[in-house]
C-alpha positions as CSV (number, residue, x, y, z in Angstrom):
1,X,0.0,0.0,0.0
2,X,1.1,3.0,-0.7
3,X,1.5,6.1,1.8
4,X,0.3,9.2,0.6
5,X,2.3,11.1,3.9
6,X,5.3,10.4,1.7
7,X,4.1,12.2,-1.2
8,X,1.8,14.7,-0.2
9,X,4.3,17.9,0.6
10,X,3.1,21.4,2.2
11,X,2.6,22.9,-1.3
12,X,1.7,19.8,-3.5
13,X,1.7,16.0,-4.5
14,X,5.1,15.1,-5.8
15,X,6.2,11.1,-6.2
16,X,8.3,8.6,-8.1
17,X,6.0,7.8,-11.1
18,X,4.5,3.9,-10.7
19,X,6.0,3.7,-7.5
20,X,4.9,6.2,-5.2
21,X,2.4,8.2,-7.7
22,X,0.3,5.9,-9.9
23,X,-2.8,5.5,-11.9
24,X,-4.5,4.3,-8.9
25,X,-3.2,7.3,-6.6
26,X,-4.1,9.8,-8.9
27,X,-7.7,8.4,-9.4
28,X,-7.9,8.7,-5.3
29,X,-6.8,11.9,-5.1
30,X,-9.5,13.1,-7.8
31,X,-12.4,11.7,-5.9
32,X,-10.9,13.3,-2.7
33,X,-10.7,16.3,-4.6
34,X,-14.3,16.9,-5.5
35,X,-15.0,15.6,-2.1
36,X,-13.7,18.4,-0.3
37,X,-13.4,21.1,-2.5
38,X,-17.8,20.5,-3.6
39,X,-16.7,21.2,-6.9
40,X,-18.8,20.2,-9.7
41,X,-16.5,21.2,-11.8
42,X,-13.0,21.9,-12.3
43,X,-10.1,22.5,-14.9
44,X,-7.1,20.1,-15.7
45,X,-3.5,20.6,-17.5
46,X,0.3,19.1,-18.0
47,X,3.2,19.5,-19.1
48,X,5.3,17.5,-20.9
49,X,6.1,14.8,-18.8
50,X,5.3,11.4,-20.8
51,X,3.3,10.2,-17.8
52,X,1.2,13.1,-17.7
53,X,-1.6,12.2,-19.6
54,X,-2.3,8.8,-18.0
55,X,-2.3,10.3,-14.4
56,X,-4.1,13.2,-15.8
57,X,-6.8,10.8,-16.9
58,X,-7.2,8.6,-14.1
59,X,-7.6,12.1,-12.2
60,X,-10.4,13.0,-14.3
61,X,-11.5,9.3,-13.9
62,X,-11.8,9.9,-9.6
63,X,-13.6,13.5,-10.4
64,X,-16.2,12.5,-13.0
65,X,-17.3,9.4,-11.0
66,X,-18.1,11.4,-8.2
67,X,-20.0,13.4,-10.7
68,X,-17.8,16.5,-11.3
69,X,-17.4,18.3,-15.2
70,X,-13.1,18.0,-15.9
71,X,-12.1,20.9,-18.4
72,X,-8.6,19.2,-19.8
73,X,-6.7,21.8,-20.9
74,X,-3.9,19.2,-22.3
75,X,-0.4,20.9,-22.4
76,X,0.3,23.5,-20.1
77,X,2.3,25.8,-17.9
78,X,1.5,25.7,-14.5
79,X,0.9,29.4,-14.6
80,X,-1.3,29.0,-17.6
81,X,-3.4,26.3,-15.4
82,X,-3.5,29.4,-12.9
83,X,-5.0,31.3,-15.7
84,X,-7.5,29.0,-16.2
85,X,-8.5,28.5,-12.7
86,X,-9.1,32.4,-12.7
87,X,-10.6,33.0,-15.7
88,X,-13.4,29.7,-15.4
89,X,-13.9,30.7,-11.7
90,X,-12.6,27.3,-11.2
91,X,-10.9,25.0,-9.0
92,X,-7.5,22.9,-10.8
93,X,-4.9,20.5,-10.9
94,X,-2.1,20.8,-12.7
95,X,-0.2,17.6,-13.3
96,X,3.5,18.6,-12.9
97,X,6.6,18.0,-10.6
98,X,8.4,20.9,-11.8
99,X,12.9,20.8,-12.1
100,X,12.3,16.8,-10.6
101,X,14.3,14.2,-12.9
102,X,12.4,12.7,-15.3
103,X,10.7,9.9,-13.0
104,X,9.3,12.2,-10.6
105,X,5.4,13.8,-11.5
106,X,3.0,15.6,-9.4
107,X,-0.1,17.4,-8.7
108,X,-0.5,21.1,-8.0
109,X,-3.8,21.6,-6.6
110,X,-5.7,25.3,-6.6
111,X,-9.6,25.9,-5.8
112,X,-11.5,28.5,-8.0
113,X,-9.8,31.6,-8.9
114,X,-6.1,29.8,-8.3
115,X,-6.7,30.1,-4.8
116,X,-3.8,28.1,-3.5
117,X,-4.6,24.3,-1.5
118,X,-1.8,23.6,1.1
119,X,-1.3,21.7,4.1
120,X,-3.4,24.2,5.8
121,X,-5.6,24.4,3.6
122,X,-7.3,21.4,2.4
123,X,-4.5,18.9,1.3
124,X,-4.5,17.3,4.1
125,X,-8.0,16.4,4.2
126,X,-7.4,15.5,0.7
127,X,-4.5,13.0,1.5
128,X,-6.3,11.4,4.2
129,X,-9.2,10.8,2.1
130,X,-7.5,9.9,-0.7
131,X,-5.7,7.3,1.7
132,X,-9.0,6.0,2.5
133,X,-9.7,5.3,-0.8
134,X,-6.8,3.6,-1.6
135,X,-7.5,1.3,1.3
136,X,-11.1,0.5,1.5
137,X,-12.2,1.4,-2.2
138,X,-13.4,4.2,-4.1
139,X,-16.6,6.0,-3.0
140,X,-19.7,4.3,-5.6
141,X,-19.8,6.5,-8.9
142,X,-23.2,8.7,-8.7
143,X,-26.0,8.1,-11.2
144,X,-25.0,10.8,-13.3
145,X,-21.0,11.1,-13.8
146,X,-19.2,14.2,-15.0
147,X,-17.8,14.5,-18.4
148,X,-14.1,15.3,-19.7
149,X,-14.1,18.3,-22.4
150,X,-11.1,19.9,-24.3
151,X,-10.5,23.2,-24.2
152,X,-7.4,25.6,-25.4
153,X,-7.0,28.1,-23.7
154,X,-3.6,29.3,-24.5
155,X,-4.1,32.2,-27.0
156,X,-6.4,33.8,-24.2
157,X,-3.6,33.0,-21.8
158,X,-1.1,34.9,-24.4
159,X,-3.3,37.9,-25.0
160,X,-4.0,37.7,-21.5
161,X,-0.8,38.4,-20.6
162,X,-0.1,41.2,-23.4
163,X,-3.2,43.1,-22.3
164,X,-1.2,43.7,-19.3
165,X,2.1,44.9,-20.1
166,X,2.5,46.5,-23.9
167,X,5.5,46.2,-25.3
168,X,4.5,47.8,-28.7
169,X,6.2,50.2,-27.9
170,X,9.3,48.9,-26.8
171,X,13.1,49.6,-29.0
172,X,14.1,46.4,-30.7
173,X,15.6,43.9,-28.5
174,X,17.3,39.8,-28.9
175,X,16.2,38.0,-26.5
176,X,17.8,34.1,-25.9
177,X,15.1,32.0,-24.1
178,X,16.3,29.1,-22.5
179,X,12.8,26.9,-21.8
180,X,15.0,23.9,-20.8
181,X,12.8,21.3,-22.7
182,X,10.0,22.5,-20.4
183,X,6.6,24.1,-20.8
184,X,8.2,27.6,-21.8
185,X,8.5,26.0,-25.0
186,X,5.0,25.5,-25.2
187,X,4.0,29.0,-23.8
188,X,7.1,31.8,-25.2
189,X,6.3,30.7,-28.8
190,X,3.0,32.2,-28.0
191,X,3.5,35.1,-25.8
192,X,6.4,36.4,-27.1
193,X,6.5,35.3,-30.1
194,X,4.1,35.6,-33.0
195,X,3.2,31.9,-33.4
196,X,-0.5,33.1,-32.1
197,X,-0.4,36.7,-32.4
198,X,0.9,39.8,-33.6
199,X,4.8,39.9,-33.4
200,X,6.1,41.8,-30.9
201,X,9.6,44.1,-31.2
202,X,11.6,40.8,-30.0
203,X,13.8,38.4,-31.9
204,X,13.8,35.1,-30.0
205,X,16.6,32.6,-30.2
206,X,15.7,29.6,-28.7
207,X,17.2,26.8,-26.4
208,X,16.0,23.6,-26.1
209,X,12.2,24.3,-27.2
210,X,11.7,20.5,-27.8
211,X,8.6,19.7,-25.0
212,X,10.6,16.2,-23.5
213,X,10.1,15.3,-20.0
214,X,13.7,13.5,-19.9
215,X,15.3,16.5,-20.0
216,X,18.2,15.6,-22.3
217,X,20.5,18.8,-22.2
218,X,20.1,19.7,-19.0
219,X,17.9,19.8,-15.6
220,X,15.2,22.4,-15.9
221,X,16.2,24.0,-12.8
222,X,17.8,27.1,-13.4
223,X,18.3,28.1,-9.4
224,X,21.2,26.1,-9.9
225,X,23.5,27.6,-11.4
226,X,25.4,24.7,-13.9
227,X,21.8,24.8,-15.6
228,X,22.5,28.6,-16.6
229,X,25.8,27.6,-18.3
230,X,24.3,27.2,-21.8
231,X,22.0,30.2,-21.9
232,X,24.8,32.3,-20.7
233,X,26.8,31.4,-23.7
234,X,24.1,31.8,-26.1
235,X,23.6,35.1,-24.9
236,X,26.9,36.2,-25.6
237,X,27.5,34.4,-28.8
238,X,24.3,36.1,-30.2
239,X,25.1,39.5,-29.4
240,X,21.6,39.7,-27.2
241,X,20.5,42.1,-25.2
242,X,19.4,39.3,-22.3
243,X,18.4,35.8,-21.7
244,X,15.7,33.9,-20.0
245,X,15.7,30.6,-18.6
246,X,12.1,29.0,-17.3
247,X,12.1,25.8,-14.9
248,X,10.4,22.7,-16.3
249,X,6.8,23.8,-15.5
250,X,7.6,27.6,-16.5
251,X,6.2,28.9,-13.4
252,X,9.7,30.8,-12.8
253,X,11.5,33.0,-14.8
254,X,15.6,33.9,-14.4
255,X,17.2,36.5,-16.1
256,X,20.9,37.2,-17.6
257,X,22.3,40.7,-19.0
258,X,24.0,40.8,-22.0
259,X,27.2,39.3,-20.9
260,X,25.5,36.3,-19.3
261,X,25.7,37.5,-15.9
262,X,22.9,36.6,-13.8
263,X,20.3,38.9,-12.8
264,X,19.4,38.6,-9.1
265,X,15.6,37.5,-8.4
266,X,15.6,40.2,-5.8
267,X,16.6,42.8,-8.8
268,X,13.6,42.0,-10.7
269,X,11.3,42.2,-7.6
270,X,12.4,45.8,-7.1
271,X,11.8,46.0,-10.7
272,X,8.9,45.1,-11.0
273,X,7.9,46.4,-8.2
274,X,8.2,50.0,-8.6
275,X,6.8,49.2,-12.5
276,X,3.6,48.1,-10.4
277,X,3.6,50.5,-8.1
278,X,3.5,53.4,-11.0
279,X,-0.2,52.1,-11.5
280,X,-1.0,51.3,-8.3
281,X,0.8,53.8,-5.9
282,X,0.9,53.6,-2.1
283,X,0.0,49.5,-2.2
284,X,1.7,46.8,-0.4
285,X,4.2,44.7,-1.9
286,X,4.8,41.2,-0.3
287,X,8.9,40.3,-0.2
288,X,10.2,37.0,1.9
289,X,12.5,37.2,4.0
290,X,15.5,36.0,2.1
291,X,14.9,38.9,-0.2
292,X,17.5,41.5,-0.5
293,X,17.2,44.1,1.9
294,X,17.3,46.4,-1.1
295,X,13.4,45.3,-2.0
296,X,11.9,47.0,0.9
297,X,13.9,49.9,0.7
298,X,13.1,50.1,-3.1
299,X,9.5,49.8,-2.2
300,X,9.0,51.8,0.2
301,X,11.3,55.0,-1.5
302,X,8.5,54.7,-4.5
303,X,5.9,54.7,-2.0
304,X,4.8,51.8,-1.2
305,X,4.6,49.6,1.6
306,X,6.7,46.8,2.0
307,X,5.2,43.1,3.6
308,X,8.0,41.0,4.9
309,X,6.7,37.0,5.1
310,X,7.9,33.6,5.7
311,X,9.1,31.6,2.7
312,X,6.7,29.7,0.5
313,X,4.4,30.1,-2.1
314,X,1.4,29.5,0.3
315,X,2.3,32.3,3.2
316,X,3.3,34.9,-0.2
317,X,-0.7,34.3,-1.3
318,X,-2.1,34.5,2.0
319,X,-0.4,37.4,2.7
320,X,-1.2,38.9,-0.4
321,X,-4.5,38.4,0.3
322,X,-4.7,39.6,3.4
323,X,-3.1,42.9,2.1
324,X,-4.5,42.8,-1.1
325,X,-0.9,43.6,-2.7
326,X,-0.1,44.5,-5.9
327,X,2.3,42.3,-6.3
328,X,5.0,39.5,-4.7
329,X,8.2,38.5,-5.0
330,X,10.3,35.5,-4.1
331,X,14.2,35.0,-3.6
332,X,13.7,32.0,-5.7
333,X,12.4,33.3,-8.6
334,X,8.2,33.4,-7.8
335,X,6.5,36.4,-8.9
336,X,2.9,37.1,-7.7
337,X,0.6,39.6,-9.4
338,X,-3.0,40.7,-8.2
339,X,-3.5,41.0,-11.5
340,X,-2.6,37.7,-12.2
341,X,-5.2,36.2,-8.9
342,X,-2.0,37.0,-6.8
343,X,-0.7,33.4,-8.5
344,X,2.7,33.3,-9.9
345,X,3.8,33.7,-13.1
346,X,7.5,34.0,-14.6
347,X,6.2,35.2,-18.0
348,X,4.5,38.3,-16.4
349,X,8.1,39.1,-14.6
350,X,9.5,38.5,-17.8
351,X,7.7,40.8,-19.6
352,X,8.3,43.3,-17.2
353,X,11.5,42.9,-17.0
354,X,11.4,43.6,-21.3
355,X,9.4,46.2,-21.3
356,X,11.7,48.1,-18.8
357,X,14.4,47.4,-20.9
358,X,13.0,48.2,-24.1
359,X,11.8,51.6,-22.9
360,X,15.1,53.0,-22.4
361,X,18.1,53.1,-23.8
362,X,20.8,51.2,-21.2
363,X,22.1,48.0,-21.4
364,X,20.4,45.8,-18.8
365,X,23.4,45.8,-16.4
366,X,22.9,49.3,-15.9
367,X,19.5,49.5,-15.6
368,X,19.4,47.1,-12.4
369,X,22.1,48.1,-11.3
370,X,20.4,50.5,-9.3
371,X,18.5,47.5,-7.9
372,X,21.4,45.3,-6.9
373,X,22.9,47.2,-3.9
374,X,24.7,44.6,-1.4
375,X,25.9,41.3,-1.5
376,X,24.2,38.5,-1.3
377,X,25.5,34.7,-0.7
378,X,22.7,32.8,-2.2
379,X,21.3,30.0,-0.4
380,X,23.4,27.1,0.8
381,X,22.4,23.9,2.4
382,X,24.6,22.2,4.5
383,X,23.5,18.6,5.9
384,X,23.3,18.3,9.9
385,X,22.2,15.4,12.2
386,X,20.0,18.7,14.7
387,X,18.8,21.3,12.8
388,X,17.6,23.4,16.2
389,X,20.6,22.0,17.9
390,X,22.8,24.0,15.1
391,X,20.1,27.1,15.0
392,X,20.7,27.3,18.7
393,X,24.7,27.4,18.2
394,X,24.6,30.0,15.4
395,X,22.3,31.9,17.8
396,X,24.8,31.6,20.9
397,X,27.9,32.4,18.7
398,X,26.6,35.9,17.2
399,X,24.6,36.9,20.7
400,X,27.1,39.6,21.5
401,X,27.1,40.9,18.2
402,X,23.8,41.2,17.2
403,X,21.5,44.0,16.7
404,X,18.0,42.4,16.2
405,X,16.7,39.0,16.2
406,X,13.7,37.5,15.0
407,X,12.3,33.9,14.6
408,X,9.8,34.0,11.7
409,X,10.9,31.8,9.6
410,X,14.1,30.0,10.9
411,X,16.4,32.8,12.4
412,X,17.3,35.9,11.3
413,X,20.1,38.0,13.1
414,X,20.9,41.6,11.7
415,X,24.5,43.3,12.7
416,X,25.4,47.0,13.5
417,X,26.4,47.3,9.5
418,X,23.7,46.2,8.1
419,X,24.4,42.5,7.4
420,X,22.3,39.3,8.2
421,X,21.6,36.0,8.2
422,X,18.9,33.8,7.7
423,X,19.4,30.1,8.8
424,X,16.3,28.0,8.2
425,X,15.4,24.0,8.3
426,X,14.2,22.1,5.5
427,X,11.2,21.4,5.7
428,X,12.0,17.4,3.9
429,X,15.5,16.9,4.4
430,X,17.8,16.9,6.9
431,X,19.4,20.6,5.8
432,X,19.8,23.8,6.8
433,X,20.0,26.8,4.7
434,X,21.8,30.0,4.9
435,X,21.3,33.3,3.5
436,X,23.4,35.9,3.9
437,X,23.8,39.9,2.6
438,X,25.9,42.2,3.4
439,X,27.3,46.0,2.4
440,X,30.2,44.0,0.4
441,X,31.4,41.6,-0.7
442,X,34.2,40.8,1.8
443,X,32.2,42.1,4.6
444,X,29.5,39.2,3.1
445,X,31.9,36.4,2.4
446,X,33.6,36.7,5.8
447,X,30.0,36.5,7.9
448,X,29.2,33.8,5.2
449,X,32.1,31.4,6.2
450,X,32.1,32.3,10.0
451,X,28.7,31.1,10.0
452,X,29.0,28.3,8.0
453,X,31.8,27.3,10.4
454,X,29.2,27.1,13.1
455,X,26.7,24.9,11.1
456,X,29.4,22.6,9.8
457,X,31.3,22.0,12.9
């Protein structure tokens, strides 16, 4: 039998296909669905992942029985499943497991209007459900089940998009997209290129467009930065003015200038930012915590108000909820819109990121430069036996140097200078991970290895 608990994550459903995610589990988990969402009906998609359709389908199976209507979108980003689920006024599932190797899938699950489902908020009660069902039987179909239509939705999703940032008017620019064999080869075609509309001012050059879940030229993670490696070079070989590189459901976007150095995520959230907060001035703007401390400052010096929140796609939405923000940003490359039904989308952050570019005459470098003020580390994980046993030690080591000290996700300590840290627990592996910014970049790398020294024994 298997056990859902080892599948079923905070955010999502994610699983070795036919061994820990099957047929049989996805049928489960679509009767659960409809169970406690009440929806009667609800909207499907996939990406490119060759077991995709059969889960998909078996899915649809667990949903119609228990008399629900499925929409099947068929191939999809998951951001374009958000799109759905906000323009239907429906509840989704989008059948993905993002950068995972080949043999992984997964299920992102949203109620109506890409309202996100997490831990908190429903998946659990769907796992246990599900799990139920796995062990004692499906629920009996009902006299009348649901029915699976087609629909295509991505020319909306394109025009969609458009509709919300022109770019018409933009100066020529060459843009490299690197969709990594993932959905952003399915998506870019259509939103910035002109294989469903109008062109746009942009010559594409693309990298690995071919839609194959093995991933044959390299992972479709591009937070890592070996993944980056070939865009970077295209970038430079083609005289462009910047690249792009989407993970394998295209749900992120990362950017590189013109000579293939990377943009920071936290650059393009103060970009976009204050390019959000010209049409919506004074409103909040959610940041994480492990966002440079240049976002809020950025924010806040163009009038808005900055939002500081945990980690995590499901604290970012809440919050912008709660606040009703204009927009979101994530260290890791999330980007959440109210415009968008505060889900993320890395093609709206791209395009912002273009038309800030293509309105004005600098090179990219220069024009976030402005954005990029301190040094940042990145996030690294280093493996230890007690995470709070080693949170505790980083705590005692710094006490008598630290200026302010708060526990809301992990801990963060700030110095006299300016500098911090952020040392957090995975939430699925035995890790902890640092962050750390600082004024420069000795002042950075020296706090960086002093802590690390701590975590690492």
């Amino acid at each position: 039998m298997i056990d859902l608990s080892q599948i079923v994550k905070a955010y999502d459903v994610r699983g070795v296909v036919d061994e820990q995610l099957t047929p049989a589990v996805a049928r489960a988990i679509g009767a659960a669905f409809v169970a406690v969402t009440g929806a009667d009906r609800l909207v499907c998609g996939r990406d490119m992942r060759e077991s995709g359709p059969a889960l998909l389908a078996a899915f649809a199976e667990g949903a119609t029985g228990q008399g629900a209507e499925v929409i099947d979108i068929g191939l999809a980003s998951t951001d374009l499943l958000y799109f759905a689920s906000g323009r239907l006024d429906l509840p989704g599932a989008m059948f993905t497991a993002s950068h995972n190797p080949a043999r992984y899938n997964g299920i992102k699950l949203c109620r109506a209007g890409a309202q996100p489902i997490g831990s908190e908020t429903g998946l659990t009660e769907i796992r246990e459900l599900a799990q139920g069902y796995l062990t004692d039987g499906l629920p009996a179909p009902v006299d009348q089940p649901g029915q699976v239509t087609h629909q295509d939705l991505l020319l909306d999703y394109a025009r969609y998009l458009r509709e919300l940032v022109d770019l018409s008017g933009s100066r020529p620019l060459t843009v490299v997209v690197d969709a990594g064999n993932g959905m952003g080869g399915y998506t870019v075609p259509a939103v910035l290129g002109d294989a469903a509309l109008e062109p746009l001012p942009l010559t594409i050059v693309p990298l690995y467009f071919e839609l194959d879940g093995s991933f044959p030229n390299h992972e479709a993670n591009p937070l890592d930065p070996k993944n980056l490696v070939d865009l970077q070079k295209a970038v430079v070989e083609a005289k462009a003015d910047l690249g792009l590189a989407f993970d394998g459901d295209a749900d992120r976007c990362f950017v590189v200038d013109a000579a293939g150095n990377p943009v920071s995520p936290s650059a393009v959230t103060a970009l976009v930012a204050v390019r959000e907060l010209a049409k919506a001035p004074g409103a909040p703007v959610i940041h994480n915590l492990i966002t440079s401390r240049a976002v809020p400052e950025i924010i806040a010096e163009h009038g808005g108000q900055p939002v500081r929140t945990r980690v995590g796609h499901s604290f970012i939405k809440a919050e912008m909820a709660a606040s009703d923000a204009v927009f979101g940003g994530e260290h890791s490359a999330h980007y959440y819109f109210r415009d968008f039904w505060r889900a993320d989308t890395g093609m709206l952050a791209a395009l912002h990121v273009l038309a800030a570019l293509g309105e004005q005459p600098q090179p990219l470098a220069e024009l976030t430069a402005r954005y990029e003020r301190y040094a940042a580390s990145g996030e690294i994980n280093s493996e230890v036996a007690d995470q709070a046993a080693r949170v505790a030690e980083v705590a005692a080591h710094f006490a008598g140097r630290t200026v302010e000290r708060d526990e809301l996700d992990g801990l963060t300590l700030t110095f006299g200078d300016g500098s911090w840290l952020n040392v957090r627990a995975s939430n699925t592996e035995p890790l902890l991970r640092l962050n750390v910014e600082a004024p420069d970049q000795q002042a950075m790398a020296a706090l960086r290895d002093e802590a690390l020294s701590v975590i690492r024994g």
